[in-house]
C-alpha positions in Angstrom: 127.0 44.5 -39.1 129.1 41.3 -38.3 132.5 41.1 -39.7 133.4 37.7 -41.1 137.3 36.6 -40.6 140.2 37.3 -43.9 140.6 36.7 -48.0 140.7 39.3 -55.1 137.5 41.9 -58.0 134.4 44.6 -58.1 131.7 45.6 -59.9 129.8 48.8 -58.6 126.0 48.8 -58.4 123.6 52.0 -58.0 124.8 55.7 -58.1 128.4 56.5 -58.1 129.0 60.1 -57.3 132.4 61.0 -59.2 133.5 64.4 -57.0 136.8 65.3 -57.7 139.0 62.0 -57.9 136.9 60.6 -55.3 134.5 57.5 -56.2 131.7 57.1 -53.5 128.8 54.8 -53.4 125.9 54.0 -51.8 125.9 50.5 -52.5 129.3 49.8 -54.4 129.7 45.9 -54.9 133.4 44.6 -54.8 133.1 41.8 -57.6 134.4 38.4 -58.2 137.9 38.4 -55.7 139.3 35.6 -56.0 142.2 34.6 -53.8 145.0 31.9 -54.7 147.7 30.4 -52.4 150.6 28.9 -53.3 152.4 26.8 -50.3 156.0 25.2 -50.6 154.4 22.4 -49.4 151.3 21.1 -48.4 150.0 22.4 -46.2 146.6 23.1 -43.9 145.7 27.0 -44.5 143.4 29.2 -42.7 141.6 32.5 -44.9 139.6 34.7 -42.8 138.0 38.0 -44.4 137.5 41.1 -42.4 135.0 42.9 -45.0 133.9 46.2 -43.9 130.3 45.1 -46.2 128.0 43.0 -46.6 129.2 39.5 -48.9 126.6 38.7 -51.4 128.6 35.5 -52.4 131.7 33.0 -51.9 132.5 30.0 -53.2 133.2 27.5 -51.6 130.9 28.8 -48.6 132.6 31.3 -46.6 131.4 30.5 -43.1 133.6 31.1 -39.8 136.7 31.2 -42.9 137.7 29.4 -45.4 139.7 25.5 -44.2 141.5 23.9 -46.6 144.9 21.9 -47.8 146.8 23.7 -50.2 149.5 22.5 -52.7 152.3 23.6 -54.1 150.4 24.0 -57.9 148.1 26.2 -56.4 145.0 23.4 -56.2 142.9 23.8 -53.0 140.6 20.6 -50.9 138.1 21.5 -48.6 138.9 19.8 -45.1 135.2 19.4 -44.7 134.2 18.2 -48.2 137.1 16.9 -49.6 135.9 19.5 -53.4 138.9 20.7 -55.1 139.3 24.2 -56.0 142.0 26.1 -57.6 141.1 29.5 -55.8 138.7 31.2 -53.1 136.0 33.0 -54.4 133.8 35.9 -52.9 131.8 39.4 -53.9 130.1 42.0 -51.4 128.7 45.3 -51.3 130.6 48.2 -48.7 130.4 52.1 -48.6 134.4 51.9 -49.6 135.5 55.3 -51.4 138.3 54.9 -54.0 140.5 57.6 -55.3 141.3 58.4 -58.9 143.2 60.8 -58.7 146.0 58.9 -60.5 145.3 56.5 -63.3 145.3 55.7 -66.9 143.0 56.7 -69.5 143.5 53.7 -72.5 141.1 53.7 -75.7 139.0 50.5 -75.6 140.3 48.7 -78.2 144.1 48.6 -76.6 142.6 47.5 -73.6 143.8 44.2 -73.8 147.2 45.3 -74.4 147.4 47.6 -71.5 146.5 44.9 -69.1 148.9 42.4 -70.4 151.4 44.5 -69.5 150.2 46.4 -66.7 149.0 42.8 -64.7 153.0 41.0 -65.8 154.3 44.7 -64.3 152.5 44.1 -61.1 152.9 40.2 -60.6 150.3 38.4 -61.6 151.0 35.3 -63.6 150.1 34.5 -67.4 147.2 32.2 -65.5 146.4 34.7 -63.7 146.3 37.6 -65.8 144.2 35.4 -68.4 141.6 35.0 -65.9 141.7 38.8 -65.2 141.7 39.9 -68.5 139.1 37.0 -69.6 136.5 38.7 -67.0 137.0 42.0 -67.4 137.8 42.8 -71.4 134.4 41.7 -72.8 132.8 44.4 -70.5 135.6 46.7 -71.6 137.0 46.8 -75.2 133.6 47.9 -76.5 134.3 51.3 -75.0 135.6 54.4 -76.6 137.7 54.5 -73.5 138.4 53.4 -70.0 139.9 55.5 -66.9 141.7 52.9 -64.9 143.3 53.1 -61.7 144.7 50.3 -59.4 143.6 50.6 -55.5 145.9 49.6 -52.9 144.9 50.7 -49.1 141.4 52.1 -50.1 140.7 48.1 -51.0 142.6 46.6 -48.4 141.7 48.3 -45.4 138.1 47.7 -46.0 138.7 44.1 -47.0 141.6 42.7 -44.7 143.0 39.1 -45.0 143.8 36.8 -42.0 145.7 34.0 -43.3 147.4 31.1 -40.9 150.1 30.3 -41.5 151.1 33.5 -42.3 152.3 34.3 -46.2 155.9 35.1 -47.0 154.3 37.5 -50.0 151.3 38.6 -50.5 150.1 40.5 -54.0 146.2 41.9 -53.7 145.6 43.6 -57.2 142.1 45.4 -57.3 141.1 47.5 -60.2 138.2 50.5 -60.4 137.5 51.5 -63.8 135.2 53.6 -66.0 134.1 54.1 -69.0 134.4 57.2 -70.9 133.0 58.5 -74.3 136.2 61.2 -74.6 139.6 60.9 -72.9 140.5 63.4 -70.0 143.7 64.3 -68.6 145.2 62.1 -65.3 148.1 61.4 -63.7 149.8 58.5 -64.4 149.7 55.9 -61.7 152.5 53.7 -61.3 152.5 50.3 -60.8 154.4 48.1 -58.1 156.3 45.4 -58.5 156.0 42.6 -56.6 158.4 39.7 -55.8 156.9 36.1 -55.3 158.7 34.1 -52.1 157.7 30.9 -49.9 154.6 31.2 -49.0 152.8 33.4 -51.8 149.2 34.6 -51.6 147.9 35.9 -54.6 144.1 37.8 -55.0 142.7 40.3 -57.7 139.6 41.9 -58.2 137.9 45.0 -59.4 134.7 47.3 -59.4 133.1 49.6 -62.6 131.8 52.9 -61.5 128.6 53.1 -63.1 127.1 56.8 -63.6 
C-alpha cells in the first residue's frame, strides 16, 4: 500500500473487537480530521500525511500533499486553485488498535459539558471546540452513556504529519468513544495541556467503536 506524505477525527466501520482495553478492527475508519495552521505571517506551507491506511476522502484533494498560503487568522489558498479554506480535511480506513484502558465514562446528556471542558483543558479553541462538539454531540447525547478516551501515539504513529516549514507547536486531539447502555468502572485519563507558540498547527478527530 502506498503511503501518501503528512496532516485531525474517526468514525469506526465493521466489527470492533473490545478485548481487554484494546480496540481492534478490521476496517476501522479514522473520520473527518481536519488540520488548521496558524502562521505568524503569511506564509507558503507544505502538509504531507504518512497514513498507515487507506484515505477514503480529503478535501481539498490530497495528492503528492497539501500546497497552500496560510494566514495569520487561520484562512488557507490553494497555490494551484487560488479556493480558500479555513482547514485541511481528510478520513481513511487503517488496522490502528487504540487502547482504553484509561478513559471517562460521562452519561449522555452531560456530554456536552464534559467536552467543553475537557477540549478548553487540552487547547483547542472556542472555534475549534464548537466544530468538535457540533460533529460529534448529535451522535452522542442520545446515549445512556459514552466511554471516552483521548489517543495520543496510537493515532499519531499511524497517521504522521510532515509539515514545511516546520511548526513551533503542534496540538493533534483524536477521540475513540463508545457507547454504553450501563456505566463501567475506568481509570481516569488525564488530559495534557498544551501551549500555543509561533507557528501553531492545530488537528482533531475521532473514531466510534461500533459493536
Amino acid at each position: 500500500m502506498k503511503k501518501i506524505g503528512l496532516t485531525i477525527a474517526s468514525v469506526v466501520l465493521g466489527a470492533f473487537i473490545l478485548t481487554g482495553c484494546e480496540i481492534k478492527s478490521d476496517i476501522p475508519v479514522v473520520e473527518k480530521p481536519v488540520i488548521y495552521l496558524y502562521p505568524e505571517e503569511e506564509m507558503e506551507v507544505t502538509v504531507r500525511l504518512d497514513y498507515e491506511g487507506t484515505l477514503t476522502s480529503t478535501y481539498p484533494v490530497y495528492e503528492d500533499g497539501w500546497s497552500v498560503i496560510a494566514k495569520p487568522d487561520g484562512t488557507l489558498v490553494s497555490k494551484e486553485t487560488g479556493r480558500e479554506y479555513y482547514c485541511l480535511f481528510w478520513e481513511g480506513i487503517s488496522d490502528a488498535t487504540y487502547d482504553m484502558s484509561k478513559g471517562f465514562v460521562v452519561a449522555g446528556e452531560e456530554t456536552e459539558s464534559f467536552l467543553e471542558d475537557a477540549l478548553a483543558k487540552m487547547g483547542l479553541t472556542q472555534r475549534e471546540a464548537n466544530e468538535f462538539i457540533i460533529y460529534w454531540l448529535p451522535r452522542m447525547e442520545g446515549n445512556a452513556y459514552n466511554l471516552i478516551s483521548f489517543q495520543g501515539a496510537a493515532y499519531t504513529d499511524t497517521a504522521k504529519l510532515g509539515i514545511s516549514p516546520q511548526p513551533d507547536s503542534v496540538l493533534r486531539v483524536f477521540m475513540v468513544w463508545q457507547s454504553l447502555d450501563e456505566p463501567i468502572e475506568i481509570e481516569r485519563q488525564e488530559l495534557p495541556s498544551f501551549e500555543r507558540t509561533g507557528f501553531a498547527v492545530v488537528e482533531w478527530g475521532g473514531s466510534e467503536v461500533i459493536e
